[in-house]
N, C-alpha and C positions, 0 to 999 in steps of 0.2 A: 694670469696672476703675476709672472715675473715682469710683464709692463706696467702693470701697479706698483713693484718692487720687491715684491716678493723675494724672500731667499727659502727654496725648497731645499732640506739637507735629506740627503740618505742614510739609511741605516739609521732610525729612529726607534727606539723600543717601549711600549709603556711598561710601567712596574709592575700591573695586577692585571688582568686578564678577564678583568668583569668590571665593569661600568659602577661601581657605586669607587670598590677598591683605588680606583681613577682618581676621583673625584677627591677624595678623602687625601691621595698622595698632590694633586695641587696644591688644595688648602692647608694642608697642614706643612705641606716644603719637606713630606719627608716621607721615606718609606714602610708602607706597617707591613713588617714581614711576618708576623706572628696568625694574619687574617689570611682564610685558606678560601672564601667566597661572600657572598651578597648575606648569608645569617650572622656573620662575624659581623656586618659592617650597621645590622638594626639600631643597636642602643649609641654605639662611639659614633657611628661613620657619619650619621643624617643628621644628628644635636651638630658638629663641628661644620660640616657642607652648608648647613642652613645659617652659620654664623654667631657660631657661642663663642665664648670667651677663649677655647683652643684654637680657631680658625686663624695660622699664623700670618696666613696671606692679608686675609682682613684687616688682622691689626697692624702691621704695616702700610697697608694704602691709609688707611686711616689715622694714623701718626704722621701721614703725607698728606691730609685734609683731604681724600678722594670720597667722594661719592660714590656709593656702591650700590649695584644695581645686579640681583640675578633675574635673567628670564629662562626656566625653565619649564615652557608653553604647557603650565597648569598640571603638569604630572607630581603629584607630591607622593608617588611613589619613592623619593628624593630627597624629603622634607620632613622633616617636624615643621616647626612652627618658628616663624621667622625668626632670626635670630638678631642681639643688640648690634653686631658690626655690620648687621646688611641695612641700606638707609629703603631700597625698593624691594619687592620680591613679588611678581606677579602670582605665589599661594599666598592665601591669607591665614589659614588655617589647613593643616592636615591631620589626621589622625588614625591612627590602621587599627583595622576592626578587632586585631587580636588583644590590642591594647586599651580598646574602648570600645567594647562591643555594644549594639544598638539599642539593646535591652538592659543593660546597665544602668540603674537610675542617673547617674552621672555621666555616662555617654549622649543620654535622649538632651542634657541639658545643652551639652557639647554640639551637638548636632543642630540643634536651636543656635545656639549661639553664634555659631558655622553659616547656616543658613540666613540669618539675619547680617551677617558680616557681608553677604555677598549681596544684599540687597541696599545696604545704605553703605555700604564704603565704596569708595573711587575706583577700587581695583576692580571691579565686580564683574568687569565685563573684557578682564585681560587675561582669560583663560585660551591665548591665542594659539592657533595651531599652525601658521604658517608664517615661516623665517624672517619674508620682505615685508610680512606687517609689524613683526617682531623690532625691527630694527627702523621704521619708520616710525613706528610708536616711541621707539628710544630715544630718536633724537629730534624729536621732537618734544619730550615732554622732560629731556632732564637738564637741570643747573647748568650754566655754563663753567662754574667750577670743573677742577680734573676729575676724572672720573675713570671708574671701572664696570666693564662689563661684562657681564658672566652669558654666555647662552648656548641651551645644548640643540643641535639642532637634530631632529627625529624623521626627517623624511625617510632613510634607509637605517631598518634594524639589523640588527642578525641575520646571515643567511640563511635564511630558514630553510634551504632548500641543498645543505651540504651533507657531508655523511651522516651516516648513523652507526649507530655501536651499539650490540647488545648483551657487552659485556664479555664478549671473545670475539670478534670480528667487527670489523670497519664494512660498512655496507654502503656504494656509490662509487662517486657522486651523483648524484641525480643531476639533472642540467639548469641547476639555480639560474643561472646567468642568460636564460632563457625566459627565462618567465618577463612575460610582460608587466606586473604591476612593478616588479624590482627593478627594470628598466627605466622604467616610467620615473618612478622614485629616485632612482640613481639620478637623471636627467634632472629633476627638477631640484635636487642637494645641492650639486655643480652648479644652478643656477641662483638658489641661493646664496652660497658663498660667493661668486661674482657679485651678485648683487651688493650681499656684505660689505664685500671690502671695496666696491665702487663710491657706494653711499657715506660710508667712513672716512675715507680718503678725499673726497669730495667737502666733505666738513671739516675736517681737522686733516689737511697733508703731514703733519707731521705724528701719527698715531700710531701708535705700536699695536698691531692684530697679529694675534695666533690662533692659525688653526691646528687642531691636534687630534689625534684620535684617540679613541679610549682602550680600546682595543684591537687586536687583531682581528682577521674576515672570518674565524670560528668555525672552518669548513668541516674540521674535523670535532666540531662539537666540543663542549667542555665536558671529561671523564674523570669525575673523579676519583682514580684510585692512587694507591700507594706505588714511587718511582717504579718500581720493580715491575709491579704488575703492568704498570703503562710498560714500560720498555718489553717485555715481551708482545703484549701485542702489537706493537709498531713493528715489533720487530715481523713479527707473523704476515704484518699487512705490508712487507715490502716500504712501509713508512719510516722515513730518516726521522731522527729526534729533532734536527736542523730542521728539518719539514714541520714537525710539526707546533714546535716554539714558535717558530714566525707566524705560523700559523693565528698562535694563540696572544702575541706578542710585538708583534711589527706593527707600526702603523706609519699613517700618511701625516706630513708634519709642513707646514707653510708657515712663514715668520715675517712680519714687516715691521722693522726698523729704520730708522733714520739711519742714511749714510758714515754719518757724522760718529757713529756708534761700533765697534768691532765685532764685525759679524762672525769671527773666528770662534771666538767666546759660546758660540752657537751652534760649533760643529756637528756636539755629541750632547744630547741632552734626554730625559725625560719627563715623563708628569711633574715626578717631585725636584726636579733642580730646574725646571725651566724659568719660573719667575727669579729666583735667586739669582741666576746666569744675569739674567735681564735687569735686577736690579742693583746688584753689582758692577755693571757698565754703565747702567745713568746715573751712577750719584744720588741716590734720594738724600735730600739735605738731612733730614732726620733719622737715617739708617748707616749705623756703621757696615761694617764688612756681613754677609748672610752666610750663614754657613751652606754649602753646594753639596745638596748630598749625592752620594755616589748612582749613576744610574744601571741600576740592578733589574732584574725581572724577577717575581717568585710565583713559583707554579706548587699547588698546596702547600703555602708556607717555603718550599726551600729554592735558593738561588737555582737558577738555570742558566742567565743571560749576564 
């Protein structure tokens, strides 16, 4: 990746420690410290991700005439329903059963209407599961206007295979790193992102790509209790609090920028101040100054990082 151009920074931290929280601190340029998991994030996090009227990111590329595009290969685990500042979104509809159950006279119609979307719209058959078609589809079929591209890539989840806790003791590791299909998957992530940013780069040399991660590797599972109780048992299992924040909080972080651009700006960043950083050093003709919010970590709601 550093032959593409790559600049890898160390010590990268996300803000939220679960995959939607992620997401939510991108687009909106800022941190919700007040959401302690993925139930906080149902009604606010997935209306703003999918591109309502809060999506801060959006509305700036959009104020910059970008074309915006999410590929999030068909998981509307993710989603409501497309939002006005997204112009693609490979869901056309999502809807979760708790909110529109099947038996609901007004879900069956929803479901109809769902199902009929995927047989006569264009998108119907962009329910993609792997990366290099993800991104051949991209650029392939979008405006040559500027544009933004959102995609989450899902080859390797959670390590399913790290400790466990049953509420007084940390149990493991088991030998995750071992297992063949996480291998497999890891291998073929690495080859996605090569692919990515070959194919990108290839089209457009002058393109800004980030890879990010949304979380930490979760070895030690997410626990949710109250600081105290966590710090006793860390304490009990011989586990540093340093051990286990990174744990829950570190990730892997890749940036490509033009030369021409101060990659210092880039040192220190995360979810919620990485576009800001970045669009603070290009100039967007119709964007004053962005506010850079601080990059924080919060483990049930309180700072840690």
């Amino acid at each position: 990746m550093e032959k593409l151009g790559f600049y890898i920074p160390s010590g990268i931290y996300s803000n939220s420690n679960y995959t939607l929280g992620t997401m939510y601190n991108i687009f909106s340029m800022s941190k919700a410290i007040g959401f302690t998991g993925n139930k906080d994030m149902e009604s606010i996090g997935k209306s703003l991700i999918s591109g309502d009227e809060n999506n801060n990111l959006c509305k700036i590329l959009k104020i910059n005439d970008y074309y915006i595009s999410h590929y999030l290969q068909g998981n509307s685990y993710y989603y409501l329903n497309k939002g006005p500042l997204v112009d693609f979104s490979d869901i056309v509809f999502s809807y979760g059963r708790d909110r529109d159950p099947l038996m609901h006279i007004r879900g069956i119609f929803r479901k109809i209407a769902r199902l009929l979307s995927y047989i006569y719209n264009e998108q119907k058959n962009l329910n993609i599961a792997d990366s290099k078609e993800v991104i051949n589809y991209y650029l392939n079929n979008t405006p040559n206007s500027p544009h933004f591209f959102f995609h989450r890539m899902a080859y390797v989840n959670h390590s399913v295979y790290g400790f466990e806790y049953d509420g007084n003791i940390f149990y493991g590791p088991k030998d995750w790193l071992d297992s063949g299909e996480y291998r497999k998957n890891y291998i073929k992530q690495l080859d996605g992102i090569k692919y990515f940013a070959s194919e990108i780069v290839r089209k457009d040399p002058n393109a800004i790509i980030i890879f990010l991660g949304d979380h930490g590797a979760d070895l030690y599972k997410k626990i949710y209790l109250n600081q105290d109780d966590l710090k006793d048992s860390l304490l009990k299992n011989n586990i540093t609090e340093k051990a286990f924040f990174e744990d829950q909080f570190k990730v892997l972080a890749a940036i490509r920028i033009p030369d021409k651009y101060n990659k210092k700006r880039l040192e220190k960043f995360s979810p919620a101040s990485i576009f800001s950083k970045i669009f603070n050093e290009i100039g967007f003709k119709n964007s004053r100054y962005i506010h850079e919010s601080q990059d924080e970590s919060y483990f049930q709601g309180e700072l840690v990082i």
